[in-house]
N, C-alpha and C positions, 0 to 999 in steps of 0.2 A: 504493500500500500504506500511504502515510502516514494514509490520509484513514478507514482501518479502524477502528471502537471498540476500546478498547480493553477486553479482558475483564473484566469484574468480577466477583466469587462471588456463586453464584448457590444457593439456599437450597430448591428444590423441581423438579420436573421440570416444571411447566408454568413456571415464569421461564427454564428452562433452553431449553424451546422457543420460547419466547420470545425469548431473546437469539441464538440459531439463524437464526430471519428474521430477524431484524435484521440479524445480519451478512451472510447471503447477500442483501438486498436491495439492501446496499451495495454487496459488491462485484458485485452485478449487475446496478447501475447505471453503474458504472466500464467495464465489457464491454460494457454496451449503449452508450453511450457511445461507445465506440470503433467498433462493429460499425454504427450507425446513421450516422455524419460520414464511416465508408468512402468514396470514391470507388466500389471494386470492387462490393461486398455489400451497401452501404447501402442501397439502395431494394429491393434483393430481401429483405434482414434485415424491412426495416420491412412490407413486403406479406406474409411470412411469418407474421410476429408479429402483425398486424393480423387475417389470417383466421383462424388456428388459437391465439390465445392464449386469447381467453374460455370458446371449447371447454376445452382445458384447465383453465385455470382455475376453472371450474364443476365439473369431474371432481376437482381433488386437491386444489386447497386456493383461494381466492379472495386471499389477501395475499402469494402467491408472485408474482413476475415474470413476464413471460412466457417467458422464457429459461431461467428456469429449470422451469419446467412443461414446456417443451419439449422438457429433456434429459431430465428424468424419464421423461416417458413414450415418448421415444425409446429407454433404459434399458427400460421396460416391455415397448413392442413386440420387442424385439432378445428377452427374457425369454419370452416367450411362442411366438414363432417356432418358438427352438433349440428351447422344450419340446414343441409339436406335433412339429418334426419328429425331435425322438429315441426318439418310439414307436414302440416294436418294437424299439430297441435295445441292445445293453450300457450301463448307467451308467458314467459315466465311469469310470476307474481312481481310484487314491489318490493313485497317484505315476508320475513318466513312468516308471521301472523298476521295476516290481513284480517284476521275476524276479533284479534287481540286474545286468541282463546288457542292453546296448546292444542296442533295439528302438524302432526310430524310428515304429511306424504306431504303438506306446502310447502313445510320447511326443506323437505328434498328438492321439490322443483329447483326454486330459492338457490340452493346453494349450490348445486350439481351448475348453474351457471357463474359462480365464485371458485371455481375450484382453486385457484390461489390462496384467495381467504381461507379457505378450509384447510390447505395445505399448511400454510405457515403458524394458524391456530393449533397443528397437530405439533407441530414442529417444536413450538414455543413451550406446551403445554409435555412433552415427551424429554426436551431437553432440561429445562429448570426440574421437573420430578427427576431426572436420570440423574442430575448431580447433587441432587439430596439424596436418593438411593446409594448411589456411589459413595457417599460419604459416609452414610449406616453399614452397607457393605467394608468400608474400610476400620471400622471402629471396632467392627464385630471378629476383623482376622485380627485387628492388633490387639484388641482383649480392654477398647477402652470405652464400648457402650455405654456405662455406667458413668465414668469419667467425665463422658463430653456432651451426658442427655442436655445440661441446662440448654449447652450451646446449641444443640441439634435442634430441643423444642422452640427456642427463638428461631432457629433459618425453617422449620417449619411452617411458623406464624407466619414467617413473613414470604414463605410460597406459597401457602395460599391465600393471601392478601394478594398479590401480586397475578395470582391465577385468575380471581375475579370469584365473582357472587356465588354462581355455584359451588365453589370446593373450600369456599368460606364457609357455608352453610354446615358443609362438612364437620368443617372442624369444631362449629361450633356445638355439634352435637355430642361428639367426642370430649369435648373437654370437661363434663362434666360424669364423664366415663371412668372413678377414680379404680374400679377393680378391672377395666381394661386396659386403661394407661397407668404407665408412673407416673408421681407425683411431679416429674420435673417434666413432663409432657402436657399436664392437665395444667400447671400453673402457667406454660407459655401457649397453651390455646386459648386459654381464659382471654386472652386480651381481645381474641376473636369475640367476644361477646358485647364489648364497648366500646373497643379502641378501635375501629376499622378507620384508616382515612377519611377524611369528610370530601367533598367539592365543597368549590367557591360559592360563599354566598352569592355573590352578584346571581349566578346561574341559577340560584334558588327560587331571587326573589323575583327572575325573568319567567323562570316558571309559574310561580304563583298567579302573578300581575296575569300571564297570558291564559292560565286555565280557569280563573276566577274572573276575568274581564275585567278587575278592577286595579289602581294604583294600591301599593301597600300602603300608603300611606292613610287611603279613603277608608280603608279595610282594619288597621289596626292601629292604637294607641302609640306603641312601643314592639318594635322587631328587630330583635337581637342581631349583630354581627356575625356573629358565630351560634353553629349549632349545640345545644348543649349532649345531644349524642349522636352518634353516626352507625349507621349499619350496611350491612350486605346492600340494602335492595335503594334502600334512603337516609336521610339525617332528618332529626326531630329541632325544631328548636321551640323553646318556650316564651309565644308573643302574650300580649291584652287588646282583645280585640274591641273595637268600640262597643256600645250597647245602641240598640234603637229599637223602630216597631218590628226589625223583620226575625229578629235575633231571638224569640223566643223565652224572652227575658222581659218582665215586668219596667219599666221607663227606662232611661239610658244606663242602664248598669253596666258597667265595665267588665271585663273575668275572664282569668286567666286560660290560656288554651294550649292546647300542645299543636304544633304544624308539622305533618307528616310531610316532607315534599321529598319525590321519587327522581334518583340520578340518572342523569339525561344520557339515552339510545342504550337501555339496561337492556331492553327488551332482544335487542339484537345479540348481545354478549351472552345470554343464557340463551337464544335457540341455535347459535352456532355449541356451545356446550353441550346443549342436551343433543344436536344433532349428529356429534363425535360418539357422545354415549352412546349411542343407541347404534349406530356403524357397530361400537367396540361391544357392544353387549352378547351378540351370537357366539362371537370369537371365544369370550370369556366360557359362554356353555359349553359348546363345545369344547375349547381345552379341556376344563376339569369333569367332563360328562355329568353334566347338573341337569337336572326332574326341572329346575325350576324357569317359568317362563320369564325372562334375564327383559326381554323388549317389554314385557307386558309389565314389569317394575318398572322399567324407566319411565314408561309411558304414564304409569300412574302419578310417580313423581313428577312427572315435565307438566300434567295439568295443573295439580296442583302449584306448582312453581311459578308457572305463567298469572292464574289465578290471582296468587299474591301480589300480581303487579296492576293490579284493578282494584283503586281505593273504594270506590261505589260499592264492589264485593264486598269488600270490608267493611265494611261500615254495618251491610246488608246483615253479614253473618254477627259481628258483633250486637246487633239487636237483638236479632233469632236467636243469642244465647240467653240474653239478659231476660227477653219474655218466656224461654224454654224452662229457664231454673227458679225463675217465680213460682213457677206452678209443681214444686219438689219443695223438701225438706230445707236446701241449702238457702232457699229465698232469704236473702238478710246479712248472707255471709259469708258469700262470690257473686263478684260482677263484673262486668267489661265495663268501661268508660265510656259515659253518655256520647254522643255525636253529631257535630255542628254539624247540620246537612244543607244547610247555605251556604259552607264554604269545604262543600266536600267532595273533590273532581274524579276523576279517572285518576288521575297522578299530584292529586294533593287532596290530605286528608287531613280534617280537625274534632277534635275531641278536649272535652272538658280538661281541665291538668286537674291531675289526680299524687296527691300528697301522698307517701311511702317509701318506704325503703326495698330493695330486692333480698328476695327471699332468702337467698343464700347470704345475706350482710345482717338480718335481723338477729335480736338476740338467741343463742341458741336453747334455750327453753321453750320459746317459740317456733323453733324450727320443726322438731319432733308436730307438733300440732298441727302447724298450715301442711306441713308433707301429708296430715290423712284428711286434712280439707279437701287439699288440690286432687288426691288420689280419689277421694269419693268424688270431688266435680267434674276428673275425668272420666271417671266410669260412667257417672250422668251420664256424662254428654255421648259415650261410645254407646250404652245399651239401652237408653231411655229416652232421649230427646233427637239421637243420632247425628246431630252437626259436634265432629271432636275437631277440639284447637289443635293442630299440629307442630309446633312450636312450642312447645314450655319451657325453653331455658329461661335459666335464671334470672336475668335482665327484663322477662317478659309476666312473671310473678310479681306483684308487692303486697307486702302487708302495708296495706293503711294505718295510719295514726288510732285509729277508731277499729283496731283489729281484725280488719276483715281481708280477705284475698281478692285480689284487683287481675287479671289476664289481662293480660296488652299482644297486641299484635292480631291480628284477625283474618290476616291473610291465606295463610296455610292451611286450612282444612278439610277433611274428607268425610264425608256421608255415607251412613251403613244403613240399609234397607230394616226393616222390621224382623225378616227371617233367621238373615245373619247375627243382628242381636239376642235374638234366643237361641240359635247352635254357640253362641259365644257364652253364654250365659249359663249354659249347660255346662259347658267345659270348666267355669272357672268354677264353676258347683261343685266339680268331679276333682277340680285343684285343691280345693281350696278342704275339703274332707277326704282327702287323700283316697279316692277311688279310682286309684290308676287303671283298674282292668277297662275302666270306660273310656278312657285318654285315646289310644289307637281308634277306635270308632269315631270320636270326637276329629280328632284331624283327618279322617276320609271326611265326616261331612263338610268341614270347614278348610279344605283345599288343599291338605300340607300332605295327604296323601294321595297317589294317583288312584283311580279308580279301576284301571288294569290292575293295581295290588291291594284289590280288599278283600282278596280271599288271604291276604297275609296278615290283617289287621290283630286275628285270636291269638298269632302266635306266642308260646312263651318267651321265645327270645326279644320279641320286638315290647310287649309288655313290660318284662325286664328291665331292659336297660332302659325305656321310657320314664319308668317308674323308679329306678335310678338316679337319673339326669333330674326328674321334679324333685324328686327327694330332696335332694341334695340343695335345689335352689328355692325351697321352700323353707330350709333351717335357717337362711339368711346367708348374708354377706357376699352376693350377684354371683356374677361369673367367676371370682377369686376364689368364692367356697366349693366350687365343681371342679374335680382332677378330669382336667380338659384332655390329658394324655389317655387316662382310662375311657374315658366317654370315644374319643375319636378312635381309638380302637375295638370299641364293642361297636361303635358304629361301620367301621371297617369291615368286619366281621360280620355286620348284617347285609353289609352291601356287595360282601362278594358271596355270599349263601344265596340272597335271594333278589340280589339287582338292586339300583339307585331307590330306593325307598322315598323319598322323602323330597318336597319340593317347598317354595314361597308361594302362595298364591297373590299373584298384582298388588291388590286390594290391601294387604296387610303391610305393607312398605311405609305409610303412614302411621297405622296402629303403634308399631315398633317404635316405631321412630319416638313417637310421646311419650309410649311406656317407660322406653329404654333412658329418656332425658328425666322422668319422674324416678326414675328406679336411681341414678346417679344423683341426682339432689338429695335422695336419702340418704344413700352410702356415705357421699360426704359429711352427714353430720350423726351415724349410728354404721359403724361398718358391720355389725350383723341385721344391718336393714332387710325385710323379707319383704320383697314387692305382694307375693303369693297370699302372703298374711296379711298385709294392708288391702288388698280386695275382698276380704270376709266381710267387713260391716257392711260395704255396698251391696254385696252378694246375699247377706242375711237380710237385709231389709228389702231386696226383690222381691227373693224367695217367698217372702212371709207377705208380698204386697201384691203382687203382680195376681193376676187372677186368669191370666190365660193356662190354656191344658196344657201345653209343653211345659211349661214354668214350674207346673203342677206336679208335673213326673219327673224335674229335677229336682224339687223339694222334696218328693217322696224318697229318691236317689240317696237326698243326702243324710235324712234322719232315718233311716230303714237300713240304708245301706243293699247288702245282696237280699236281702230278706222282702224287697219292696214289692215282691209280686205274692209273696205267701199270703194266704188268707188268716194265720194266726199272725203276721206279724205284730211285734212290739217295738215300739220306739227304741233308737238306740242313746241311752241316756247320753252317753259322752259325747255325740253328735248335737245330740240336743243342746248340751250345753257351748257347744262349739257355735252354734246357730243363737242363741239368747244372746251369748257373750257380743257376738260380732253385730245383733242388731241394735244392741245398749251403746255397744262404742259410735255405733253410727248415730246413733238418735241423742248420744253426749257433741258428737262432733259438729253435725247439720244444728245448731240451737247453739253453736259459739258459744258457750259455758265456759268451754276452758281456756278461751280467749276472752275471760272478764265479762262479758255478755249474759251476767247471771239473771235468772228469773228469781221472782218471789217463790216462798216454800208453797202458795195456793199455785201461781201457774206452772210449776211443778208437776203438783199431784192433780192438777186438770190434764195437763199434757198425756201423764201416762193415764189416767181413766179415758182421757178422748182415744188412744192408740190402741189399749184393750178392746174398746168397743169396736173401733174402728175394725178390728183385726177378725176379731171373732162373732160379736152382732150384727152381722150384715144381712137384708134381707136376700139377697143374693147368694146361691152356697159358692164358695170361692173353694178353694183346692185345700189352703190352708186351714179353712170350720170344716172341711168332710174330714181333713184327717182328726184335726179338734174332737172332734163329736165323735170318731170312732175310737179314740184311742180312750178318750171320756167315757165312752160309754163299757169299755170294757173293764176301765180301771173301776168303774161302779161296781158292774156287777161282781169282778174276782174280788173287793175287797170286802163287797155285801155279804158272798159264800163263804170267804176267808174267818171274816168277823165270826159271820154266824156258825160256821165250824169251831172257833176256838171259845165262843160261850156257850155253847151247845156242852164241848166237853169239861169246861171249866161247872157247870153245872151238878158234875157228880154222876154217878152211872147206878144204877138200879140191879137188883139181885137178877133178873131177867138179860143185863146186858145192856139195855138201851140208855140213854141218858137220861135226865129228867127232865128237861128243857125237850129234849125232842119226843118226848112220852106225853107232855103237856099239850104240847103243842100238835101233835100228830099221833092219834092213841093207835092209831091204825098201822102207822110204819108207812103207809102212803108212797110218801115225799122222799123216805130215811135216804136210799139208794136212784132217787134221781139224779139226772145228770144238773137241774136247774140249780142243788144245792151239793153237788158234789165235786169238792176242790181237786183241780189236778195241775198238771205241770203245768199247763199255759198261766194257769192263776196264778200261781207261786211265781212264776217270771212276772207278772204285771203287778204283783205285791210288792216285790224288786225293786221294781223300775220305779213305779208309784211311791218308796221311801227316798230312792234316789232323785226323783222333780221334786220333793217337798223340800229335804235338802239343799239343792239350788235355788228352790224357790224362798228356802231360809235366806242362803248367801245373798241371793239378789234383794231383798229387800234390806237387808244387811247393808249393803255397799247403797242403794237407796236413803237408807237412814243416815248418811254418813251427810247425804244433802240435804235431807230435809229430817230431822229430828220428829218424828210423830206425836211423844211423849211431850213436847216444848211447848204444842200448839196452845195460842190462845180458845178462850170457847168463842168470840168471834171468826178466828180462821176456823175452827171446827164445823159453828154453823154456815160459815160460807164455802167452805169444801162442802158438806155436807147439801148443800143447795146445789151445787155444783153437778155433781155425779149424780144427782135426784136428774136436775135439768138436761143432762145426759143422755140419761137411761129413759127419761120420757122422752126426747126429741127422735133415739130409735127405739120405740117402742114395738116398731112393727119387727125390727129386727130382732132383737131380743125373743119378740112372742116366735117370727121364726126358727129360729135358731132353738130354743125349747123344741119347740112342735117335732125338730129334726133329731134331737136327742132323743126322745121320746120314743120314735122310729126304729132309731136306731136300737136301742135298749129293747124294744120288741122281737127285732130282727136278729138280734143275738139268741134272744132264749129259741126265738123259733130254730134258730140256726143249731144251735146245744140239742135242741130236743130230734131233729131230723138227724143229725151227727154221731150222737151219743145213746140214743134211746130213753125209754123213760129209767131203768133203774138195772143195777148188778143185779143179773139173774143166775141164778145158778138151778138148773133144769133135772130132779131125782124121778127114777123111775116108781111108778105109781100104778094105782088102779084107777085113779084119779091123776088129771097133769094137777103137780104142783109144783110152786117154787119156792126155791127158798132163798131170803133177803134176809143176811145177817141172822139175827135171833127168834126170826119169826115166818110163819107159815103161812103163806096165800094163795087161795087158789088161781091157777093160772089160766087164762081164756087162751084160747086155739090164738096161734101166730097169725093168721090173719084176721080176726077178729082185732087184735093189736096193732096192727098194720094199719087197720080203719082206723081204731083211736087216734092213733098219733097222727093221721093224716088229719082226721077232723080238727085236732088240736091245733096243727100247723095254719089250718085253712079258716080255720077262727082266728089265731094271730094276723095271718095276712090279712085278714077282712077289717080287724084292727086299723092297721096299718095302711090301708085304702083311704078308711074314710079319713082317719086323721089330716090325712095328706091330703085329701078334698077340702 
């Protein structure tokens, strides 16, 4: 480059063309040069140039090189080609998104006529990663990884700073990754989260002025020089907009705003990114022979991404959360920030300023608490309201001054259909009460398995090591508590037994993404943070709410366990309390209590009377009053037979055998050996179970009492609770009388059930001149078997007739 002229001015356009070849003949003699002395190319360089250069050169110009006549009309022929063969076609587009909305066959057209652009994007973006790899490659022969992370995680930062918005994005969701990175990794992507270079104001306020139609001046009070943060897509700065009539605001009040403005031709810089990805995405399958559709992720990501470059959308979804979560538990205590919609464009967005600090900077005693805020208003939003925020980093969480959790950013998110949230809902059921054998089925319905392998789904091995892997990251503390080496070996081992098992489905690229940035804001302040375990509350308060029939059979799943299809089942106590526990912490969490947000001891014990009722008084049967009422009605009867079997014998027993209590009460012997009063195992298990829920039901009011003191009450809060739950119980009145009506039924349908099942009594059948039986101590004559057969039918068909009209 030394050996180049150096420029002189140049006074007409023929010297100007002139001084033109002269430099290209230089430096294309330097490249010939080098291309001719090749070992590799040199004698093919030189036979090329030899045949086809004077050609050339008789065609464009006679003092050009041959190298360079060469590229030209290589330039030429490439010109001429594409233009034969695009007749008959569309002209290219303008832009890869002409509809502003992620379309990757426009953005092919698009760029397929840049091929340069796309070349030099690969170029740029292959070169700066190859000398940061190179440099990890070299750390790791000389043994000094460890050594030089700080440095490394700094020239990280600052390549993907330098790479642009997409691979920013990147980092930023890794940086709160503390069990997938080291600490000297997470601390130099952190800066990814608030320090990204800003642009110049001037550019901002050109924007504003030209998407808003107005001077900033007309428009605001005070407009800062500087933005007060910058990101991937935009920078915020904090103005006061004036007040008037169109502002939405009471007379000319002034108030503070935040101004989202978006940095100028972003749009073009991610669809040339996403359009590399999606090139490089096959290649990726292919090499490692991946199940998973690799374009059908990218594509998922690249709408959502485009998305986020439409404040309107934002704005749109930021509402659609704020009215979604009103009408849930957490109303009062997560919100997105209001939005100026007068001053809120395609590419500039305004929103009230909202006072807080970020999540990860609050004191750490709060942290623990907004982490199972945030966790249950993600779950919201994924299985109940279906618009989820796809960004949670930490920058985009605040606790407010007045303790609540604030979501910033509204751009990024994805929407899950109705069905999807209950095969999701299911799963986390199956997580969350460790019913692994359900797991394998769960990922056929929800995409992670291919459907060519669900005759593999039963297997032991794949169960296994499924059950394994959850295990492990259900005791806490992420990806760092799973021996990755043991898992990618049993998973090895599945793959070469029985083929590539296992795939992403599109759809779930999003999902992760939130989970995975909420699962790292834990870790950082609890390293045996158990994401698994933070979805119980959400999960039990579904459960126990939700009133559709799939929801139905995951509840039954999870307090039944394998036992959910037997017709004696009994509840599984530990489950149960797995299920109470998890809906207490959600219903202490949504009610902000432990963020200062205390009730009085009466809206306390309203809350949980309104929540009982709500749960179980419904006129409606919901899934969760059939199991209610059936587990009810057996704890009745086993503990009614129970009872009355142990004062029966505590009565004293008679020279004859029988007792006195059942001599009194039955002189005949009747009843002694029917099944209606005769205790057997199923009893003695729901006797069980029935000491163990009282027990819990001791603890939880225990832990109850611990907030509200019952014994402290004045007798004005006594007769005002007591008006209370009066006012309650009459507003469902109808519910309650149903709900009786259905016990009722059910308690019918048991004995008839016991007496069709069981018979009416121990017989024991002696030869005779007469049939007799004998029942314990006493002698009855017995009626022909089917003479008996009628009885009991009569009996049963008298029960049901019961049991009709009731129901009428």
């Amino acid at each position: 480059l030394e050996s180049l002229p150096v420029l002189p001015e140049v006074a007409s356009a023929a010297e100007l063309a002139d001084l033109v070849v002269n430099v290209v003949q230089t430096y294309e003699t330097l490249v010939d040069d080098k291309l001719t002395g090749s070992a590799i190319v040199g004698d093919a360089w030189t036979s090329v140039k030899g045949g086809l250069g004077p050609v050339f050169e008789a065609l464009i110009h006679p003092d050009l090189p041959p190298s360079v006549t060469l590229l030209i009309a290589s330039y030429v022929t490439y010109s001429v080609v594409s233009t034969v063969l695009s007749f008959g076609q569309e002209p290219p587009p303008n832009s890869p998104y002409p509809m502003n909305k992620y379309d990757p066959v426009t953005a092919r057209r698009y760029f397929d006529g840049k091929w340069g652009l796309v070349l030099g994007r690969a170029i740029e973006v292959s070169f700066l990663s190859g000398t940061f790899l190179a440099g990890l490659a070299l750390d790791y022969l000389t043994g000094k990884l460890e050594s030089n992370s700080d440095a490394r995680a700094d020239e990280l930062s600052v390549l993907l700073t330098k790479l642009g918005p997409s691979f920013i994005k990147i980092g930023q969701s890794l940086s709160i990754r503390t069990d997938l990175l080291s600490t000297a990794y997470v601390r130099g992507l952190k800066s990814l989260q608030d320090q990204v270079p800003p642009f110049g104001t001037a550019e901002a306020r050109e924007i504003i002025e030209t998407e808003l139609g107005s001077g900033i001046d007309e428009i605001f009070v005070d407009f800062p020089g500087e933005p007060i943060a910058a990101a991937s897509l935009g920078q915020v700065y904090k103005a006061t907009v004036r007040g008037g009539p169109d502002d939405g605001k009471d007379g000319d009040e002034e108030r503070e705003v935040a101004v989202k403005v978006q940095r100028p031709n972003i749009m073009n810089q991610i669809a040339l990114d996403m359009h590399l990805i999606r090139d490089v995405a096959p290649v990726i399958k292919r090499t490692f022979g991946l199940n998973t559709d690799f374009v059908g992720v990218v594509d998922t990501w690249g709408a959502g991404f485009v998305d986020e470059l439409d404040y309107i959308e934002e704005a749109i979804n930021a509402k659609a959360f704020t009215e979604g979560i009103e009408q849930t538990p957490l109303s009062g205590v997560v919100f997105a920030p209001p939005v100026a919609d007068e001053l809120t464009t395609r590419r500039v967005l305004t929103t009230e300023w909202v006072v807080g600090e970020r999540l990860d900077k609050s004191a750490k005693e709060d942290v623990s608490i907004l982490c199972s805020i945030a966790m249950n208003s993600y779950l919201t939003m994924m299985l109940e309201t279906g618009l989820l925020h796809c960004d949670p980093h930490p920058g985009n969480l605040l606790r407010t001054t007045d303790g609540k959790l604030c979501i910033l950013d509204w751009g990024m998110v994805t929407r899950l259909d109705p069905d999807l949230q209950i095969t999701l809902i299911e799963h986390m059921a199956h997580l969350t009460s460790a019913d692994y054998e359900e797991i394998p089925k769960d990922l056929l319905l929800l995409g992670f398995i291919p459907e060519d392998k669900s005759d593999l789904i039963k297997d032991s091995g794949v169960v296994e090591t499924l059950a394994e892997i959850y295990g492990a990251w259900t005791s806490g503390g992420g990806a760092a508590a799973i021996n990755v080496n043991k898992v990618i070996a049993d998973l090895q081992d599945l793959t070469a037994e029985k083929g590539n098992l296992f795939q992403i489905p599109p759809y779930f690229a999003y999902i992760a993404k939130s989970f995975s940035v909420l699962e790292g804001i834990g870790l950082s302040n609890d390293a045996k943070y158990s994401i698994i375990n933070e979805c119980l509350p959400y999960v039990s308060k579904r459960l126990l709410t939700d009133k559709s029939e799939r929801t139905g059979g995951a509840l039954s799943t999870f307090i039944f366990g394998p036992d959910k299809s037997n017709q004696d089942r009994i509840i599984d106590y530990d489950r149960v309390e797995q299920l109470v526990s998890g809906f207490g912490d959600y219903t202490t969490s949504a009610s902000g209590e432990l963020l200062g947000q205390n009730s009085t001891r009466t809206e306390v014990i309203e809350g949980v009377a309104a929540q009982v009722l709500d749960l179980l008084a419904t006129e409606e049967e919901t899934p969760l009053q059939k199991i209610f009422i059936e587990q009810l009605a057996k704890i009745i009867t086993s503990t009614t037979r129970s009872a009355w079997s142990q004062i029966r014998e505590n009565s004293g027993v008679l020279p004859s055998g029988r007792t006195v209590l059942g001599t009194l009460v039955d002189p005949l012997g009747v009843f002694r050996g029917s099944p209606i009063v005769r205790v057997n195992e199923l009893d003695e298990r729901t006797v069980e179970t029935t000491r163990n829920l009282l027990e819990l039901l001791t603890a939880t009011s225990s832990s109850a009492a611990s907030t509200v003191d019952i014994s402290s009450l004045s007798n004005t809060e006594i007769i005002e609770i007591s008006s209370i739950v009066a006012r309650q119980l009459f507003a469902r009145r109808n519910g309650v009388l149903q709900t009786s009506n259905r016990l009722a039924m059910q308690l019918l349908q048991l004995t008839a059930d016991r007496l069709e099942q069981g018979g009416e009594r121990d017989i024991v059948v002696v030869p005779s001149k007469d049939p007799i039986k004998t029942v314990g101590d006493e002698s009855i004559h017995e009626t022909s078997a089917g003479n008996r057969k009628d009885s009991t039918s009569d009996r049963l068909a008298g029960a049901r007739q019961i049991l009709s009209t009731i129901d009428q």
